[in-house]
C-alpha positions in Angstrom: 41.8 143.3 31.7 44.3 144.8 34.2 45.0 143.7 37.5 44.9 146.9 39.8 45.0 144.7 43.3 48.1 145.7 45.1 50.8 142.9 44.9 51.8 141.0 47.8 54.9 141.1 49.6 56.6 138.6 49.4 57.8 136.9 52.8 60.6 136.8 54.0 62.4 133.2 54.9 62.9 131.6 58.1 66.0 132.1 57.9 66.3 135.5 57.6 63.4 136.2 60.1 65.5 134.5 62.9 68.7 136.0 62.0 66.6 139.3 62.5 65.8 138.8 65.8 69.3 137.2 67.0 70.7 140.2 65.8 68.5 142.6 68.0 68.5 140.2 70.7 72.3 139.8 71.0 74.3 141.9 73.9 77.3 144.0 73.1 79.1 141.3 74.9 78.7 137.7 73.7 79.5 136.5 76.9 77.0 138.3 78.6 74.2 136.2 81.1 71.2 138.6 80.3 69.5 140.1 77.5 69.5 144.5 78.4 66.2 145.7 78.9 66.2 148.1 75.5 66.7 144.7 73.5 64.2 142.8 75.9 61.4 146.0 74.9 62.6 145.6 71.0 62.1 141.8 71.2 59.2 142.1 72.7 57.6 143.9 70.2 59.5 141.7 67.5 57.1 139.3 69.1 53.7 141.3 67.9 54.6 141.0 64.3 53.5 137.8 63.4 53.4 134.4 64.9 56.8 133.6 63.4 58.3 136.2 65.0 56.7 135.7 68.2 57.8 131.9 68.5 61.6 133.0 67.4 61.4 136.1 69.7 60.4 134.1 72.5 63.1 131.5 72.0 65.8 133.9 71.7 64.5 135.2 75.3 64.7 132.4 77.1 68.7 131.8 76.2 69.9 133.8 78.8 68.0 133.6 81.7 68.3 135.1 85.5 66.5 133.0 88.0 65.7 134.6 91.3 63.9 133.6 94.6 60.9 136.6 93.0 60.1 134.5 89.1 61.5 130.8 90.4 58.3 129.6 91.4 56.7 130.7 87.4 59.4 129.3 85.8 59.3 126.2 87.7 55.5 126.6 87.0 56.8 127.3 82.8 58.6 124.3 82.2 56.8 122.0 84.4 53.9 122.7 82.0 56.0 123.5 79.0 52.9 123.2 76.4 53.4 122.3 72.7 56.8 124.5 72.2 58.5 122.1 75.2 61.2 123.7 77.8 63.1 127.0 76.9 66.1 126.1 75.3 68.3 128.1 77.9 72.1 128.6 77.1 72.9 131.3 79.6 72.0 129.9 83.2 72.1 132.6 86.5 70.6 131.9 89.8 71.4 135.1 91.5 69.9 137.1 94.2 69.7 134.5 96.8 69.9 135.7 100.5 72.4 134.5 102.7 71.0 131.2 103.5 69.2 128.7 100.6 66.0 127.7 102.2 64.8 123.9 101.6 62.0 125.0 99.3 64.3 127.4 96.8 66.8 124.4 96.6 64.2 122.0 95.8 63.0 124.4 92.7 66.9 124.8 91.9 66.5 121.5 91.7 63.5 121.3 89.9 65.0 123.4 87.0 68.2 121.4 86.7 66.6 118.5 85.9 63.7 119.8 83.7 65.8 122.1 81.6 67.4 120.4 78.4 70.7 119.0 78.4 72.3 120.0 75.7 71.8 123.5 75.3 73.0 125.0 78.7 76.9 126.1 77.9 77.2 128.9 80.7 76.2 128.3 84.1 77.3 131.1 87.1 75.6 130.9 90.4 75.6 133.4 93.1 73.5 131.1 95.9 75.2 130.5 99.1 76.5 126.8 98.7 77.5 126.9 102.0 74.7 126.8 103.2 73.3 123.2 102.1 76.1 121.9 105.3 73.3 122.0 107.5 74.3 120.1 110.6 72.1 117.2 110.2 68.5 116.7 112.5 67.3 113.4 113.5 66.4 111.4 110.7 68.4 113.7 108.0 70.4 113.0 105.5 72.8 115.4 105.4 74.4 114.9 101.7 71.1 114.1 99.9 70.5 117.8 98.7 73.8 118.4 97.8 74.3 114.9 95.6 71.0 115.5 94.2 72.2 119.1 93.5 75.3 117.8 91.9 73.4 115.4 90.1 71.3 117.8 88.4 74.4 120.1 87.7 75.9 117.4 85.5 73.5 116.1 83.2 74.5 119.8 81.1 77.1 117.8 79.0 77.7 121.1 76.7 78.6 123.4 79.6 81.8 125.6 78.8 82.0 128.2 81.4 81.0 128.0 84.6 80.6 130.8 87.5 80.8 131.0 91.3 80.2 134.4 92.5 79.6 133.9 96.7 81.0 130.3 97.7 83.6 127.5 96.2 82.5 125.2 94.2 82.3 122.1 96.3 79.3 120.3 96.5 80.1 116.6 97.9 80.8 117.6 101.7 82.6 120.4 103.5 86.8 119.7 102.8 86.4 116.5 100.8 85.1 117.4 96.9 85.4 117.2 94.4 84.1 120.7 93.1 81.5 120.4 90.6 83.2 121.3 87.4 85.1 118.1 86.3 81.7 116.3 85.7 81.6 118.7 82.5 83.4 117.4 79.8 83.6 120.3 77.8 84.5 122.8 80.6 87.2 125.8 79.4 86.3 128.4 81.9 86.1 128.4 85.6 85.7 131.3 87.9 85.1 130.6 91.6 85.3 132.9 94.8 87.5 131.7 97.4 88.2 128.6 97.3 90.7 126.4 98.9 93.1 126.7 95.9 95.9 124.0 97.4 93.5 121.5 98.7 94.9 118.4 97.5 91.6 117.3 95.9 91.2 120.7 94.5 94.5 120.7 92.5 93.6 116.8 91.4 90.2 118.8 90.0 92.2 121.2 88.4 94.9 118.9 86.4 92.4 115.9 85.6 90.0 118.7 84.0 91.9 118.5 80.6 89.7 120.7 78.3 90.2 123.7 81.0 91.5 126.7 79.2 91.8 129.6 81.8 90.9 129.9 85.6 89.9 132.4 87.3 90.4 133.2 91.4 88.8 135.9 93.5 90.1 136.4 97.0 91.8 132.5 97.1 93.1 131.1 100.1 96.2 130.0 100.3 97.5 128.4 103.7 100.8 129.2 104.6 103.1 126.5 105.6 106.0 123.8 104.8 103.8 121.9 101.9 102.4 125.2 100.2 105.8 125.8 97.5 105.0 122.3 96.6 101.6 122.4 96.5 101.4 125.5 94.5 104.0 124.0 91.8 102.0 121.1 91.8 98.7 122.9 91.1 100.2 125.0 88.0 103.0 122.7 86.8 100.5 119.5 86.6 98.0 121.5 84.9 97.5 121.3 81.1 99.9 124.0 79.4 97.2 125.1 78.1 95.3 126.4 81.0 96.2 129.9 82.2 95.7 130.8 85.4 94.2 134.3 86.3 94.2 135.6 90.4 92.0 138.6 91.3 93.1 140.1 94.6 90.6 142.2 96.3 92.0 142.2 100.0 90.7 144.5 102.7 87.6 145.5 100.7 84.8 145.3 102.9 84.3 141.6 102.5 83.0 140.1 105.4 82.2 136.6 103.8 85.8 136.0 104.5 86.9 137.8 107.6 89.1 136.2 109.0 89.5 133.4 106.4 90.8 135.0 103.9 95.1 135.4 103.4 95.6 137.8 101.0 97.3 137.5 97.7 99.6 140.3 97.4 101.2 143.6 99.8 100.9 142.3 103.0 100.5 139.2 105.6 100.1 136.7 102.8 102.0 133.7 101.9 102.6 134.0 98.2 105.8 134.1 97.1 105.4 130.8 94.4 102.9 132.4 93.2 104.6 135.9 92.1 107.6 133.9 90.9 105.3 132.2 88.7 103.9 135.8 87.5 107.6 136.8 87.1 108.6 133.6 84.9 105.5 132.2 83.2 103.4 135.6 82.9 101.6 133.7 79.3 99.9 131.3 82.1 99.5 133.1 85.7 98.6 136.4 85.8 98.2 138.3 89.2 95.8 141.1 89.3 95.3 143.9 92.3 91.7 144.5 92.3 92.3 147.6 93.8 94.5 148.9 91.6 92.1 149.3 88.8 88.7 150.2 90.0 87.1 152.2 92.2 83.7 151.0 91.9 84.3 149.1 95.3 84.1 152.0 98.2 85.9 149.9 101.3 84.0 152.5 103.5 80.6 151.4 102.2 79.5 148.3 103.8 77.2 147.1 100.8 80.2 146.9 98.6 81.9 144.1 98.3 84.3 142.1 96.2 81.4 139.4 95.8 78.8 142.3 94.1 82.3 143.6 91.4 82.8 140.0 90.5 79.1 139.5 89.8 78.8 142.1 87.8 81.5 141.8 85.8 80.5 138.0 85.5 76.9 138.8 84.2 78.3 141.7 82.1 80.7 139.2 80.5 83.9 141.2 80.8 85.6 139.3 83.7 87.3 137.5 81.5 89.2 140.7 79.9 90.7 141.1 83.6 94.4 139.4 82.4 95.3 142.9 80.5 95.2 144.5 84.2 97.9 142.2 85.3 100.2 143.6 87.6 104.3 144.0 85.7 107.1 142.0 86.7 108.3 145.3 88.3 105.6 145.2 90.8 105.7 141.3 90.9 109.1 141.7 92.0 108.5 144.6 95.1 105.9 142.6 96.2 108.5 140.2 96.6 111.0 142.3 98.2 108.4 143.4 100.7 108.0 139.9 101.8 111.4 139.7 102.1 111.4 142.1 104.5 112.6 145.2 102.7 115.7 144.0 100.9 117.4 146.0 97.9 116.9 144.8 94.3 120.2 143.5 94.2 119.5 141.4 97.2 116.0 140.4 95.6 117.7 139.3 92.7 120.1 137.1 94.2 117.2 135.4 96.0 115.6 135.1 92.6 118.8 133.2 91.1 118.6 131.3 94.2 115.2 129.6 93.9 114.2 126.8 91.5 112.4 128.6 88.3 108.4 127.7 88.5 107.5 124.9 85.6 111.7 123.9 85.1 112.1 121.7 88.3 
């Protein structure tokens, strides 16, 4: 007798299945902190197929993850009552969208995450929270550290973290002027990117060259304080450094910015105090590269007072891409004008003898 039923299909592996659904779940960018929202949709449905798919779907979801003060309180809520399938197994981390001030109640569930969130598979981590704002001047009865050591805590139990992002405030967690910025904890740390910080604060450069895994940094809108010590202190930042680590400066001066009015001592052009740091773009351009911000995009409108060098460097830090910046650097050319203009309008001639003149950055 012959067997008419229609033959199953047979099904497809595990295997295959999830490398299905990392494929339509994976950005154009690898780097990239968030999922788009055509890929979210196409995951989504994924999801419906079968319960395979759904459990895969929903794991690949939950790698890259924005956290903001609207869905912190569900996914507090999510892995505080994680179910069977445990915590989300997050490896792209963003808090983002915080006002200017971080209430008690959002840090606690900042908190709250850090801690429940598993270890070992966080590898990027960019906040845009405003860290300054945890120096509360202490009340009666307050302890005026205990958020931001149990903050810091929190940050480094993620032993696998590789990149690490600071859109709106420096890095430093332990007190206002004293460190040490949170990175170093992370053993396997290659790439920093922090806005503004206090490059050529003495425990900021001891950061910087006891961090030996670093493999580039990344600067937007730096300050650097003028002064006797600053030659030194900048040759000691760069020339203690592994050789490794490449340094990358984004200069966005006189762009709206009002975070750092009146703080902030520009890079490059004018009324800044940077000449180590072009003579190390002149002679070691394979490790510092200098970059004028706006020189190369116009997405920033200085007239428009909600644009500002803080919402280009998130973007480009969720996109992925701020990392491409070093192509844009500026030419030993321009290096070298910037130079003269400091030097208050010499002739290349002149510049160049004052070139010869000075010690050569990472030969001393």
């Amino acid at each position: 007798m012959t067997d008419t039923s229609t033959p199953k299909n047979p099904e497809l592996p595990t295997e295959i299945r999830r490398q299905i659904v990392e494929d339509v779940g994976m950005p154009l960018h690898p780097s990239q902190y968030l999922i788009p929202h055509p890929q979210r949709q196409a995951l989504c449905s994924l999801s419906l197929v079968s319960s395979v798919f759904h459990s895969i779907a929903t794991e690949v979801l939950h790698e890259r993850v924005h956290i903001t003060p609207q869905n912190i309180g569900s996914f507090v809520q999510r892995i505080m009552e994680p179910g069977m399938a445990g915590p989300p197994k997050v490896k792209f981390l963003a808090f983002v969208g915080f006002a200017s001030e971080l209430r008690d109640y959002e840090l606690d569930l900042v908190i709250a995450i850090l801690q429940e969130l598993p270890s070992e598979t966080v590898t990027n981590i960019l906040l845009d929270m405003p860290l300054r704002s945890i120096y509360r001047e202490p009340e009666p009865g307050d302890d005026p550290e205990s958020s931001v050591l149990r903050m810091t805590d929190a940050l480094n139990r993620f032993f696998n973290v590789k990149e690490f992002v600071s859109v709106r405030d420096e890095a430093h967690l332990l007190g206002w002027w004293t460190g040490p910025v949170v990175w170093p904890h992370w053993p396997q740390i290659q790439r920093v990117a922090l806005y503004n910080p206090e490059i050529l604060e003495e425990r900021f450069i001891e950061a910087v060259v006891q961090t030996k895994s670093l493999r580039l940094i990344c600067f937007l809108n730096p300050r650097l304080v003028g002064g006797a010590e600053t030659d030194e202190d900048f040759s000691e930042l760069i020339d203690q450094a592994e050789l490794e680590l490449s340094f990358l400066f984004l200069d966005a001066e006189n762009m709206g910015d009002e975070e750092t009015d009146g703080d902030y001592v520009g890079i490059a052009k004018e009324d800044w105090h940077s000449d180590p740091l072009l003579r190390y773009a002149i002679n070691q351009p394979d490790r510092v590269t200098l970059v004028d911000v706006e020189e190369i995009t116009d997405s920033l409108d200085r007239r428009s007072p909600n644009s500002t060098p803080t919402d280009w460097f998130f973007k480009l830090a969720v996109s992925g891409r701020l990392w491409e910046l070093g192509r844009f650097g500026i030419s030993e050319d321009t290096a070298k004008r910037y130079l003269e203009m400091e030097a208050g309008g010499l002739d290349e001639a002149q510049v160049a003898a004052v070139m010869a003149a000075l010690p050569v950055p990472g030969l001393e």
